[in-house]
N, C-alpha and C positions, 0 to 999 in steps of 0.2 A: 824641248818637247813638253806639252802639258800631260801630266801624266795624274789617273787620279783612278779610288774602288770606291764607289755606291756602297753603302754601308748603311746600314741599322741592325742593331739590334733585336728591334722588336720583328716580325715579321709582319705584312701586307700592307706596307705603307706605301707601297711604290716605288721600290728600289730599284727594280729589273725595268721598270715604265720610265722612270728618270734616266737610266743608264739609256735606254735605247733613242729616248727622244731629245737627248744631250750631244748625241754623236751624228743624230742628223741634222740638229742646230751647228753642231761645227762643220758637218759638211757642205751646209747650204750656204758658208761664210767663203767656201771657195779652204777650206781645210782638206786635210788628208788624217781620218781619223782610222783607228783599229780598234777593235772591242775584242777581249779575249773573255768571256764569260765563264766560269768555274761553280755553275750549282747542278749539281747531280739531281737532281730534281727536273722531273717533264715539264712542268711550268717553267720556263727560263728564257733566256734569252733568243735562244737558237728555236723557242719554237716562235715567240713572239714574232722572230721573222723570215722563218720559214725555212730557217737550214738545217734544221734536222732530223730530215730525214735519214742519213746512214748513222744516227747514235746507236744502234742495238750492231751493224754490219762490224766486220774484221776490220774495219781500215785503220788507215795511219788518222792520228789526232794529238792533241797538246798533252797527253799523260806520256804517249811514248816517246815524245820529245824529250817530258822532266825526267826519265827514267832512263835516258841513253839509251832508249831505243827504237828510233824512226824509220818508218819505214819510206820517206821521203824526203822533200826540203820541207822547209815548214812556209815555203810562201806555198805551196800546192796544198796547203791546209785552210786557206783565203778563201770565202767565199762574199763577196759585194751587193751590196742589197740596197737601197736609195742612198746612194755615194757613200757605203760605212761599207769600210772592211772586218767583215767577223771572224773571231775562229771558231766552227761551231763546239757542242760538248758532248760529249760522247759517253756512255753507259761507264768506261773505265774509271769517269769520274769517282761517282761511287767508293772504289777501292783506293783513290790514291791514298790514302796514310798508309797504306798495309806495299803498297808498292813502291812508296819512297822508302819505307822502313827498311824495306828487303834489299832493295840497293843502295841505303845505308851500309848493310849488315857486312854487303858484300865487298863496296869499296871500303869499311876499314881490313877487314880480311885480310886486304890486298895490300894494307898499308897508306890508302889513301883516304883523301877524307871528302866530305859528302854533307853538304849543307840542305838539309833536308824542304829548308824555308827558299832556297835562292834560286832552288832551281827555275823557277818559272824566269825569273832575272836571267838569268844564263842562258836559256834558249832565247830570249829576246832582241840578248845581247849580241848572241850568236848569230842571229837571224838578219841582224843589220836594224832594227828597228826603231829606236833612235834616230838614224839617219832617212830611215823612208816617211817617218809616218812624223804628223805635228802633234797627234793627238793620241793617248794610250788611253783604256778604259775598262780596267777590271770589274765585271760582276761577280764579288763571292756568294756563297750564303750565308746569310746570318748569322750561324753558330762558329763559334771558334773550332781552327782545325787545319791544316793542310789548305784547304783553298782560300780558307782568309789570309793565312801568314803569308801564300807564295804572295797574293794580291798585292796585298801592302808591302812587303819588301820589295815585288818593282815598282811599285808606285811612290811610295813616303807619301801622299797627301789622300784624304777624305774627302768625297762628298756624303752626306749626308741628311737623306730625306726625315723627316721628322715628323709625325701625328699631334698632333696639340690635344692631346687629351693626357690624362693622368697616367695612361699606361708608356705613351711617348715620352712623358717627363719624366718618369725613372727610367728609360733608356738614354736620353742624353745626360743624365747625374750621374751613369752609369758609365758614361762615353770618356771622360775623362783618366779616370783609375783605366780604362781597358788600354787608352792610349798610351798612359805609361808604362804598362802591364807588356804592349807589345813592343813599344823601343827599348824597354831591357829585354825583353827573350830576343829581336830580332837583334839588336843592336843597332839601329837604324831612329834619324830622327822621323818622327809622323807629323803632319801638319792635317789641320782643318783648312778646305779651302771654301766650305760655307755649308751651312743647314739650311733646308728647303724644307718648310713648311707646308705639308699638302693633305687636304680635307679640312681648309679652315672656312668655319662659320660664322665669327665675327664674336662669338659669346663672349661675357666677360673672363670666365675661368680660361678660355682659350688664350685671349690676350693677356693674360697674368702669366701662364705659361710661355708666351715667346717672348715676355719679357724678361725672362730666368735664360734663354737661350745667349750663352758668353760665345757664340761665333756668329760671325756674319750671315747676313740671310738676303742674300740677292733679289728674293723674291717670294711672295707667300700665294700658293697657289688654294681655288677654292675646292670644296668637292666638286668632283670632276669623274665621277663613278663610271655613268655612263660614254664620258667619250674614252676612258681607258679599257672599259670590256671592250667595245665597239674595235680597238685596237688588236687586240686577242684575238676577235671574234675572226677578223679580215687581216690578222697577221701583219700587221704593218704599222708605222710609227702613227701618232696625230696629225701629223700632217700627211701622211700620205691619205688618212682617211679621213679628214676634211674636205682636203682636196676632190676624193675619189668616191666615197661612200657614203658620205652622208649628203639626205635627199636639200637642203641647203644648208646656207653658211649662219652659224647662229654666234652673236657678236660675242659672247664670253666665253666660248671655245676660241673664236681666233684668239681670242687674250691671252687664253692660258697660250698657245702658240708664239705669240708674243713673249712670256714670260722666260718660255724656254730657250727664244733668242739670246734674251736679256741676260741670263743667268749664264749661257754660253761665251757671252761676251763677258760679262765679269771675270769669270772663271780664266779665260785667255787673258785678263789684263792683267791679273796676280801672277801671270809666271812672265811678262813680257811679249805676248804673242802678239802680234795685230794683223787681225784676219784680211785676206784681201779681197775680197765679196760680200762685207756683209750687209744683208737686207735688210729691208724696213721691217722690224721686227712684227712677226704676225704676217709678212705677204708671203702667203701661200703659193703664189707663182712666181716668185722669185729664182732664176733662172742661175741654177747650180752648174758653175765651171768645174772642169775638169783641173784637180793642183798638177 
């Protein structure tokens, strides 16, 4: 399974717009992808496409999973959206440190023990997911914490979007010490599976900066502002709103659509996967089989 968490440091680079239009490039390969997104914040994943609505309601969700206590199976926590299976995120997010802590507290108590970082691993594990799904794809937030480390402990690899300005470049100088920072707390090795450059204008200082970038970069995307609100706005991936919403097709949007094929398919060759559908990268009616 290609397993990987969206990451940057910095914030609005387009982590949670990569994460979502990453999983509908795998899907449209003829993939079976799942996205478990983890930012307590209303801007996220689950609003981008439109499942969350019961975050504020009592229901079962992925916190009372990591916390042993469900109140279902955790596939009845799936909801499927342009061929991606999401878990959405629910208000409890917010609290998880203070909720893992507690049932820390409670299994040493008891004499057992309680990996505060794994549990998101353990309900996945638990869940069969590995075996159902080709594709995993954690969204955390930004900040170190509980939803980064479950993140990367099931995953061990990064993607990461990047800003080519000077604020982006001390987030990737930064990227490295954080890396090792969390394979000794997690004890787990991390890999880079590529930075994706996105807002680039072509200036010099820009290309001095992703010439400092030491991981691979499948693809450098331009500004791209307005087809990612336009995404927000109609809750749905790029391609659904090329396809669907916007009043024609403008040629360096399908590119960027293109790109995200492309970076999809790279990302599948680094762990061995070879999709069995994949389209001409950028054709927007590319006819999504069911895996």
């Amino acid at each position: 399974m290609l397993a990987y968490s969206t990451y940057s440091e910095a914030g609005g680079v387009g982590k949670t717009t990569t994460a979502a239009n990453l999983a509908v490039a795998h899907a449209r390969a003829g993939l079976k992808p799942l996205v478990v997104p983890l930012d307590p914040q209303d801007g996220d994943l689950s609003r981008l496409f439109g499942v969350d609505d019961q975050r504020t309601e009592p229901v079962d969700n992925v916190v009372r999973h990591m916390i042993r206590r469900p109140k279902g199976d955790f596939d009845d926590l799936v909801r499927t959206v342009e061929g991606v299976d999401i878990v959405p995120e629910h208000n409890m997010l917010s609290d998880l440190a203070e909720y893992l802590q507690r049932e820390k507290d409670q299994a040493e108590a008891m004499g057992e023990a309680f990996g505060m970082h794994a549990q998101l691993l353990r309900v996945l594990r638990e869940a069969g997911v590995p075996e159902k799904y080709d594709v995993l794809i954690c969204d955390p937030p930004a900040t170190e914490g509980p939803h980064l480390y479950n993140a990367i402990h099931a995953t061990r690899s990064l993607v990461i979007p990047v800003e080519p300005s000077a604020k982006g470049r001390a987030a990737v100088e930064g990227l490295e010490a954080l890396v090792a920072g969390l394979e000794e707390q997690l004890e787990v090795d991390v890999g880079v599976l590529g930075a994706i450059p996105i807002g680039f204008k072509d200036t010099r200082d820009q290309r001095t900066i992703l010439d400092e970038i030491q991981y691979p970069i499948p693809e450098i995307i331009g500004e791209r502002a307005s087809l990612m609100e336009g995404c927000w706005m109609q809750q749905c991936s790029a391609y659904r709103y090329i396809r669907e919403h916007r009043d024609r097709q403008r040629d360096y949007e399908v590119e960027t659509l293109a790109q995200f094929d492309r970076i999809a398919r790279h990302l599948e060759q680094e762990v061995g996967i070879e999709a069995p559908n994949p389209p001409k990268p950028g054709d927007i009616e590319h006819e999504v089989l069911a895996p």
